[in-house]
C-alpha positions as CSV (number, residue, x, y, z in Angstrom):
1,X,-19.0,3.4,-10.8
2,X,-15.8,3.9,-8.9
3,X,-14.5,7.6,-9.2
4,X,-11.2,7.1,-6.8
5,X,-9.3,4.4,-5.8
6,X,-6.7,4.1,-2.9
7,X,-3.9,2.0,-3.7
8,X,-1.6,1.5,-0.5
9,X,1.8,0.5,-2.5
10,X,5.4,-0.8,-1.1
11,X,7.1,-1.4,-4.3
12,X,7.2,-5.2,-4.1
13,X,5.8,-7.3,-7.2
14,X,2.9,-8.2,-5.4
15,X,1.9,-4.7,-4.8
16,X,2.7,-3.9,-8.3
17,X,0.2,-6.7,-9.3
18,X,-2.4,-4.9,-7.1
19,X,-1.8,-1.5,-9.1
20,X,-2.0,-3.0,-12.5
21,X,-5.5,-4.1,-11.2
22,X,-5.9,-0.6,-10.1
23,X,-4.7,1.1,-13.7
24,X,-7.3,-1.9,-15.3
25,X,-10.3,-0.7,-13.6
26,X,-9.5,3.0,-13.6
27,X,-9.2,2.9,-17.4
28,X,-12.6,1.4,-17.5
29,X,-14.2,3.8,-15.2
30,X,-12.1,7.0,-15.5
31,X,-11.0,6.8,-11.9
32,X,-8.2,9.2,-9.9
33,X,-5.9,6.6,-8.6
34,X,-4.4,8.0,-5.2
35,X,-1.3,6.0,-4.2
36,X,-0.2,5.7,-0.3
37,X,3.0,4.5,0.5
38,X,3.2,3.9,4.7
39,X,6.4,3.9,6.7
40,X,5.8,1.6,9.6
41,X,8.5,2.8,11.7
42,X,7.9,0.7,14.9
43,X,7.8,-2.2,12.8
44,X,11.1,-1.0,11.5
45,X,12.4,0.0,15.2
46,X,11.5,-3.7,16.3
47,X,13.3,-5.4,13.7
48,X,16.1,-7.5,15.0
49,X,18.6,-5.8,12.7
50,X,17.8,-2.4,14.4
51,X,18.6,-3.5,17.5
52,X,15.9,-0.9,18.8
53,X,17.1,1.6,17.3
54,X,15.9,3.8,14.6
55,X,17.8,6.8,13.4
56,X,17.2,10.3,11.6
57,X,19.8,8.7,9.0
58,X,17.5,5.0,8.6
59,X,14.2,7.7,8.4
60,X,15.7,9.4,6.0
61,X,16.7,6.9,4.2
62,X,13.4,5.0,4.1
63,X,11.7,8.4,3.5
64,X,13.5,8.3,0.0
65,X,12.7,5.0,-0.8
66,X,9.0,5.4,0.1
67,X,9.2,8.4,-2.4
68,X,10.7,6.9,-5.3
69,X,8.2,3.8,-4.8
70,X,5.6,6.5,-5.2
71,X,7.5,8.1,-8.1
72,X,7.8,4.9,-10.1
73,X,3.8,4.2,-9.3
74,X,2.7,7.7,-10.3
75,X,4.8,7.3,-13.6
76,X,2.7,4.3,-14.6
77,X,-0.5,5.6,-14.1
78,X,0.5,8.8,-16.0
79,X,2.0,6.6,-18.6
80,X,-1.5,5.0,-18.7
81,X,-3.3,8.3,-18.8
82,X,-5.2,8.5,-15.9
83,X,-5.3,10.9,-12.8
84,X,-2.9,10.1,-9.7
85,X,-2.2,11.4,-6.6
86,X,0.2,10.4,-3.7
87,X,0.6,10.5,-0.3
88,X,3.7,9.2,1.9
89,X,2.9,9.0,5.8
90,X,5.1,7.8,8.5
91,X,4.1,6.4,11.0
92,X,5.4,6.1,14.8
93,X,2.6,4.3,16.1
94,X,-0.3,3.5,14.3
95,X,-0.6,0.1,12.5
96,X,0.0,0.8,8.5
97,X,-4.0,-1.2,7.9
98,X,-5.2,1.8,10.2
99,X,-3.2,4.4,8.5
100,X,-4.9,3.0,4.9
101,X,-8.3,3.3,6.6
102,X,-8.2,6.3,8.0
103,X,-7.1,7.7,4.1
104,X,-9.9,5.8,2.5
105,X,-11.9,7.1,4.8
106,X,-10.5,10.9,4.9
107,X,-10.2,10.9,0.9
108,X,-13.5,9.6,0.7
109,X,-12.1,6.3,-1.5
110,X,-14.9,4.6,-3.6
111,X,-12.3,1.2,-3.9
112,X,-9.6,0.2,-2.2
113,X,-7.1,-1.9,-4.2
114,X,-4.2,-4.2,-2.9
115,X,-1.7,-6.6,-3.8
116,X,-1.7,-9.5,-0.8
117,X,1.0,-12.8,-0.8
118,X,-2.6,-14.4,0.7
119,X,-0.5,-16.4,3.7
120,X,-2.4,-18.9,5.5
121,X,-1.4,-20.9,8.7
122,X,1.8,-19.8,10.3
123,X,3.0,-17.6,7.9
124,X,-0.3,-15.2,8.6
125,X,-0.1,-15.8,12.4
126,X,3.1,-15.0,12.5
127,X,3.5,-12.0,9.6
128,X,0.0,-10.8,10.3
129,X,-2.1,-9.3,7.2
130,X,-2.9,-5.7,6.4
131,X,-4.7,-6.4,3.6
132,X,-6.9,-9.1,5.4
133,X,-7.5,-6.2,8.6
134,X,-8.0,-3.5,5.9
135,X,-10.5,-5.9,3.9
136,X,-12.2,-5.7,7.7
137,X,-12.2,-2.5,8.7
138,X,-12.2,-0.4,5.4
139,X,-15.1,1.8,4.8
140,X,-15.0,0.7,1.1
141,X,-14.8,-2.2,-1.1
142,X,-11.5,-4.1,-0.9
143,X,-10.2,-5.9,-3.8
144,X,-7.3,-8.5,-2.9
145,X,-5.3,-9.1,-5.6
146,X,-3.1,-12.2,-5.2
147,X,0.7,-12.7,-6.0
148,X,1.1,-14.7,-8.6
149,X,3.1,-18.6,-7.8
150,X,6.4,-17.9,-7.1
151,X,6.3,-14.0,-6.9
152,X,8.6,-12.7,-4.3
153,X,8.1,-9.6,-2.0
């Protein structure tokens, strides 16, 4: 049965849903959840807002998000009495699906876990899916776990 599961978390509900799943099937197996929180900072560079441009001040600042998402994570699996580690990666220029592969496949990950919004059409085409490229590429099983209707983020 599943020993450790990866759990690539950005603090949105959706994500959250994912590591409820993850706390479920931990409990039942006595799984190490690891968390990974990824900074995609050419995503973030190539936003409209930034104009191009991506400061020490905006890195640092997203840096401290990234790390209280994984403090609130970590906090609920404690709570729940399991194992948990974390792990907060930036990254310049590899895709954040890549960076989850590459842990699941460097942490040796039995399960990979994720919350998706499970876009279709446009919205995918246009957004793109790392849970859908990690579902392809992942050396693992994937579970997707859905937003609920109407759950935001």
């Amino acid at each position: 049965m599943y020993t450790k599961i990866l759990v690539p978390i950005d603090g949105s509900p959706t994500s959250n849903r994912g590591l409820d799943e993850a706390i479920k099937l931990a409990r039942l197996t006595g799984a190490t959840i690891k968390l990974l929180h990824v900074i995609d900072l050419t995503a973030i560079a190539m936003a409209p807002e930034t104009g191009g441009l991506l400061t020490t001040q905006m890195v640092q600042l997203l840096t401290q998000g990234g790390q209280q998402i994984l403090a609130d994570a970590e906090g609920r699996v404690k709570s729940a009495g399991l194992g948990v580690e974390s792990e907060l990666i930036e990254s310049p220029a590899v895709r954040v699906c890549d960076q989850v592969v590459d842990e699941a496949r460097r942490w040796r990950a039995e399960l990979i876990v994720i919350g998706t919004h499970g876009r279709c059409g446009v919205g995918r085409l246009m957004i793109g899916s790392n849970a859908e490229q990690i579902a392809r590429l992942a050396p693992a099983p994937v579970l997707l776990v859905r937003a609920t209707e109407g759950t935001a983020g």
